[in-house]
N, C-alpha and C positions, 0 to 999 in steps of 0.2 A: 531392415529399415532402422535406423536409427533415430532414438528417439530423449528428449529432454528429460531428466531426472534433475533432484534436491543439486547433485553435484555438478551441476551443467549452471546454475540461478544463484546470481548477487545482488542482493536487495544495497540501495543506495538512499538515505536518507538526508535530504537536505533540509536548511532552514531557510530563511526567508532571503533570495536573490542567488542562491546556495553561495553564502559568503563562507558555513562550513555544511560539510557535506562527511558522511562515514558508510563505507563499503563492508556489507557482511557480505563475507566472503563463501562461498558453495562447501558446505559438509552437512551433517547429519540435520533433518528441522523437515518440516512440511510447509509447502501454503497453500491456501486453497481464496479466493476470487469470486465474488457474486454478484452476480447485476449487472454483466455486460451489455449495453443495451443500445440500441440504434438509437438516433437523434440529432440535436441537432450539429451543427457542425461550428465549433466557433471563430474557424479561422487557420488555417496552415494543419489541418487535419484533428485538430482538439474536439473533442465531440463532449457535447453533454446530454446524459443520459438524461431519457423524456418517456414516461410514463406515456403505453400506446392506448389507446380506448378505442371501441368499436362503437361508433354513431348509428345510431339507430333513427329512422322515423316512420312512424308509426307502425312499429314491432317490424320494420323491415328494416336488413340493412344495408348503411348507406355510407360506409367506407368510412375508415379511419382517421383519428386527429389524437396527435399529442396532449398528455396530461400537464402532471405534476414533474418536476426534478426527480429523476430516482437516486440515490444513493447506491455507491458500490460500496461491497462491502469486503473486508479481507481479514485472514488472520496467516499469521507467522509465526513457525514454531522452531527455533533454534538451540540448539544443545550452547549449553552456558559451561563456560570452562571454567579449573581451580583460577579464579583471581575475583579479586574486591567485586560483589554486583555494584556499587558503585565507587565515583574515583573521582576526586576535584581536579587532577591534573590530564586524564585520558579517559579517552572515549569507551564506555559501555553500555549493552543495548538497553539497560534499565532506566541510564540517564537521558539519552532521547527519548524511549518513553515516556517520561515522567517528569523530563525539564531540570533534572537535578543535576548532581558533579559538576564536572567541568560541561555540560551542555546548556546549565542555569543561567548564559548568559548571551545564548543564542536569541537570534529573535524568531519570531513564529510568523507562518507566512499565511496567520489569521489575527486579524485585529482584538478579536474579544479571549480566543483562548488557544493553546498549545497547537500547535498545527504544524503540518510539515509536508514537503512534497517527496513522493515515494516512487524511485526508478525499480524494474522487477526485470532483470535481462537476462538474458538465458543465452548461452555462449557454448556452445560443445568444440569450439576450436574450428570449425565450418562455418557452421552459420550462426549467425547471434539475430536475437529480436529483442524488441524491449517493450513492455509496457510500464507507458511511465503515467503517474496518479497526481493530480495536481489540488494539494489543501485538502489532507489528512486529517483528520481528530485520531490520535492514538489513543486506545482504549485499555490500559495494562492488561492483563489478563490473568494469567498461574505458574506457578512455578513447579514443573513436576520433577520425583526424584523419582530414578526406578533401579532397578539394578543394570539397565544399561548406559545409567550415564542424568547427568540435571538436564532438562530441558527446562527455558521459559516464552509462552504463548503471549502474544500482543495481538490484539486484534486492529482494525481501522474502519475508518469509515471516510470514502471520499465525497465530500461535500461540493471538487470543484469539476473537473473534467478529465477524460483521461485520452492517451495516445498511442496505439499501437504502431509500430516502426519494425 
């Protein structure tokens, strides 16, 4: 059976309309995804995750009703290659991160603060899926060095709704 790995997954970061948009490409990195969550549906398959609660009356219970907005939560971990962590004329993953380089003049597809919509597609050359993240807070994260090589960690937080395809 064949199955998805790091090398199969390209993360797609766009900004607001995705007027620009940058593709990391599948090599060495991890991510890992939290808070998948049923709910409600907003329309053409968007779902927004909804906190489930168990209704009780009088210590019996009496089925189900949605809460709060949950948050999904994600982190990304990508091996950073010898060139500039950041660059005012090209794209690197530090500057979407962080709104800097040449991505400081991107807009954000959150009114109050840095935001971005995040595609996560997995492609083995058969079959491809995507789950794609709608209005991101990127959260920088660490820079590791080790003897196989720099990695640097970004985590997120999706505040909008997400789509699996």
């Amino acid at each position: 059976m064949a199955r998805y790995s790091r090398r199969h997954l390209t993360t797609t970061l766009k900004d607001s309309g995705a007027t620009n948009t940058w593709a990391i490409a599948p090599g060495p990195g991890d991510l890992v995804v939290n808070g998948l969550e049923e709910g409600e549906d907003t329309g053409s398959g968007w779902i927004r995750p909804l906190e489930v609660l168990e209704a009780m009356d009088a210590g019996d219970y009496d089925g189900f009703l949605y809460g709060d907005q949950k948050l999904l939560e994600w982190t990304l971990t990508v091996e950073l290659p010898n060139e500039a962590m950041t660059h005012a004329a090209a794209d690197r993953f530090l500057d979407w991160a962080l709104h800097t380089g040449s991505v400081s003049t991107y807009t954000s597809v959150d009114d109050t603060v840095w935001a971005l919509d995040v595609d996560f597609t997995f492609d083995d050359g058969t079959t491809s899926s995507t789950l794609a993240l709608k209005t991101n807070r990127i959260i920088p994260g660490s820079i590791t060095v080790a003897k196989e090589g720099t990695t640097v960690s970004v985590s997120g937080k999706c505040i909008g709704t997400y789509k699996i395809t």
